[in-house]
C-alpha positions, 0 to 999 in steps of 0.5 A: 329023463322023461317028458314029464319030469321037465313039466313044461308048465303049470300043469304037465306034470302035477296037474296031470298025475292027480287028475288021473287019479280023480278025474275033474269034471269036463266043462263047455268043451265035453258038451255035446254040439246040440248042447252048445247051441243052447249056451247063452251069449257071453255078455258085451265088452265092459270097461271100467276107469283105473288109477295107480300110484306109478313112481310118484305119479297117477297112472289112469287106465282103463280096464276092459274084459272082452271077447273075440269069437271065432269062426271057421271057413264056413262063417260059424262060430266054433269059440269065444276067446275072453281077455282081459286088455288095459289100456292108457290114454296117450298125451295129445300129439304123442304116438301110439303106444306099444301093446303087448300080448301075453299068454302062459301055458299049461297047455290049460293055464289062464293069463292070470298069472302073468296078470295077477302075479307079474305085469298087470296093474293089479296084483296078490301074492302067490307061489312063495314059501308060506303062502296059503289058499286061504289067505286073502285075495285082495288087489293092490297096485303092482310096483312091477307093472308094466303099465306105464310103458306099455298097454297090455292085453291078457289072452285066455286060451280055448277052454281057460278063464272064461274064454270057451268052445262052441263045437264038439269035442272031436271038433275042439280037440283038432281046432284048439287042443293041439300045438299047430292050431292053438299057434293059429288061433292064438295068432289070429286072435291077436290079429283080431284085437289089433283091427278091432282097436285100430292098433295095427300101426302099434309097435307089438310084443308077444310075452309068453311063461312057460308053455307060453314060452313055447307059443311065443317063437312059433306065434311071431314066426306065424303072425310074421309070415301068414298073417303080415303083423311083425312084433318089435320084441318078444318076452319068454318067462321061464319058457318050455323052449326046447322039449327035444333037449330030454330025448337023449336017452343015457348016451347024452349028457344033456338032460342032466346037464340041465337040471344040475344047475337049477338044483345046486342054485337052490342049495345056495338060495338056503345057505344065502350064497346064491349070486350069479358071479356062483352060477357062474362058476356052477355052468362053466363045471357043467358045460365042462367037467360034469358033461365030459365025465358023464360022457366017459362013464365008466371007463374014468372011474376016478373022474366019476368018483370026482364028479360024484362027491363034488356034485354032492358038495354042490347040491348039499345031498346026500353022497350016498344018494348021489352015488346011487344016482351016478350023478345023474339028479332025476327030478322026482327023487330029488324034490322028495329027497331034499326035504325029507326030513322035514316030512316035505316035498319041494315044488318043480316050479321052486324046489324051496317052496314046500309042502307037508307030504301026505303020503311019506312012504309011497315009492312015488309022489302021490299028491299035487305040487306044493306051489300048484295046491296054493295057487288057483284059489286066490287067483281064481277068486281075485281074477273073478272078483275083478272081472264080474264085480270092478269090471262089471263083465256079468257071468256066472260061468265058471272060471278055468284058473288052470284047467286038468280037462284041456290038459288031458285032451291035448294032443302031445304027439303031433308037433310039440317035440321039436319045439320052438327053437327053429321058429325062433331062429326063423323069426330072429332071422327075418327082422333084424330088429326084433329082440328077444329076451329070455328071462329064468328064475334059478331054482326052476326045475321045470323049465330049467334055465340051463336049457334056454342056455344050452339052446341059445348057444347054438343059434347063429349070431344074427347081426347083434349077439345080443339081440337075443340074450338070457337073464336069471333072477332068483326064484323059481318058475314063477319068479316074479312073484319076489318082488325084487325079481319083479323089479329085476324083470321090469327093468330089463324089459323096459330097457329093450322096449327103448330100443325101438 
């Protein structure tokens, strides 16, 4: 299994594999540093008054889309970091409410998603079954908000959204573009926002998707430990945890172990039979028998003749493909495979979320991800709709729903494979209060749920076991966008926001 085909977010596989193919054209960060200098000022903070209907009741709020710059050691400006915060008004005499940070991934995502399609107080619909570019990108109140017990503060990344360089690209590579400084940054601007807003005394969550996921541990390890700000909890949304559990080679197990779970869990989804009391049964035949006769190879050929048919019983495949495969369920085959015959190709995020496949017969995947094609236009034109017309922050700058430039210049060689596990457990151990809540959909196949589960197996109990816990809830990667995982996900963060 090769690093891509466990895409890590929004873009490490799809994005990458098309943009190679027509490269995009780079934004501000290719500029030239004389050329930057000439870029105007991003315009002031602006705020605009909002209400919803939350549970019977008027939730006002306000909105505000702003900016923090960035500095080097020398006092110079080297980038524009814009969120997006809302905010409610506490009762008079009541305490500071709890503010949470949230990030996705990429490397080279906006916080649209997380906004847009999960927590927010505005939402459109994206990423499921039928849903098309085209179709309208206008907001109504998100039910799934998390608004009512908690501010939130959505961060664009260098070089996503709106938020920009103000250096070179040599300088923009070794100062966003790479795991450790991008951790740095991203912590510093949290940092930033909490003086800026007088919200030190706050209680803080970090909430990460996917390469988000990643940023999550290692930032809370980072603002714990070098820059004095503890987080009461963190939220990891399908997150790309533990990139080293795909560098095994044929000798391991594991990477199959993996991917067999999220696979059959889509072959239940189309027969209406996937409940978790079923997935459960699905990892105890992985942790057990699947692994072991893997190990055995072919020195137990009536256990991989076994493991063979069952695997296609599970799966709903083919047997003579999955005897072809040795049982081993490569993740590009299979999402060509399974929905051949209709002429479609299902997405790494959700396999049960298609597209038409334009190029049938090539011997390999020619076109984008069904769920990465349908998703940037309406949440670019919704997110920009808002921020420039409701919010009335003016520019003409262009907006990064997902940006292939970021990706391409992201340094994957230097940090990234050991992944965030040991942050977590560092940050886990040094606050014996903080929570952590790691939340999956069953179908993804990019993050696969069985990876945060095989890596949460192996922490030490540190106090409570369950302090650090793995939900699943149907849907893929973007599994929010369901409403009734939606509803799922907003109770269970809610219930570990009330333990502080």
């Amino acid at each position: 299994m090769t690093f891509g085909s466990l895409a890590p977010a929004l873009l490490f596989l799809a994005l990458t594999a098309s943009a190679q193919e027509h490269p995009a054209p780079k934004p501000d960060a290719a500029k030239p540093a004389a050329e930057k200098e000439k870029l105007p000022p991003l315009p002031a903070d602006a705020h605009v008054e909002q209400t919803m209907q939350m549970n019977g009741k008027t939730l006002r709020y306000m909105a505000t889309v702003g900016t923090i710059t960035l500095h080097d050691d020398q006092g110079k400006a080297t980038g524009d970091v814009v969120y997006t915060a809302y905010t409610v008004e506490p009762e008079k005499g009541a305490p500071a409410r709890p503010v949470t940070f949230a990030f996705n991934g990429g490397p080279g995502a906006s916080s649209v998603y997380l906004n847009l399609g999960a927590i927010g107080p505005k939402h459109i619909r994206f990423a499921n079954e039928g849903d098309s570019p085209s179709d309208p990108a206008a907001l109504t109140d998100n039910p799934g908000t998390w608004l009512d017990f908690t501010d939130l503060v959505f961060i664009d990344p260098i070089g996503t959204g709106f938020s920009r360089t103000l250096v070179d690209e040599a300088e923009t590579k070794k100062l966003f573009y790479a795991p450790t400084p991008d951790i740095q940054y991203l912590s510093l601007v949290v940092y930033d926002w909490l003086i800026k807003n007088d919200r030190l005394l706050s209680k803080k969550y970090l909430v990460g998707e996917s390469y988000g996921g990643y940023r999550g541990p290692r930032m809370t390890h980072y603002l714990q430990s070098e820059l004095g700000v503890a987080m009461n909890g963190v939220v990891l949304v399908s997150p790309y945890l533990n990139p080293g559990l795909d560098d095994y080679g044929d000798l391991s197990p594991i990477p199959w172990m993996v991917t067999l779970p999220p696979i059959v869990a889509s072959n239940l989804e189309r027969q209406h039979k996937l409940t978790p009391e079923a997935m459960a049964d699905v990892i105890a035949y992985t942790r057990g028998e699947y692994a072991t006769t893997l190990l055995k190879g072919r020195s137990d050929p009536t256990a991989t003749d076994r493991m063979i048919a069952h695997v296609a019983e599970l799966t709903g495949l083919d047997p003579t493909y999955v005897r072809y495969a040795g049982g081993r369920l490569d993740v590009g085959s299979y999402l060509r495979e399974v929905h051949r015959r209709e002429g479609k190709i299902g997405s790494v995020y959700d396999s049960n979320v298609t597209g038409y496949d334009p190029f049938p017969y090539a011997p390999d995947q020619q076109t984008n991800d069904p769920i990465l094609e349908s998703i940037i236009a309406p949440t670019t034109t919704a997110m920009v709709d808002f921020t420039t017309r409701v919010v009335g922050w003016k520019t003409t700058n262009r907006y990064y729903a997902l940006s292939g430039t970021v990706n391409q210049m992201w340094d994957r060689q230097t940090d990234l494979r050991k992944g965030a596990v040991a942050d977590l457990r560092e940050a886990v151990a040094a606050d014996p209060k903080m929570q952590v809540l790691i939340v999956h959909g069953w179908n993804d196949l990019s993050c696969p749920f069985m990876g945060s589960i095989l890596s949460v197996d192996q922490m030490p109990v540190m106090g409570d076991a369950g302090r650090v816990s793995v939900h699943e809830y149907n849907g893929g990667h973007m599994f929010y966008t369901r409403p009734d995982s939606q509803s799922l996900l907003r109770k269970d963060v809610q219930e570990m926001y009330a333990k502080h």
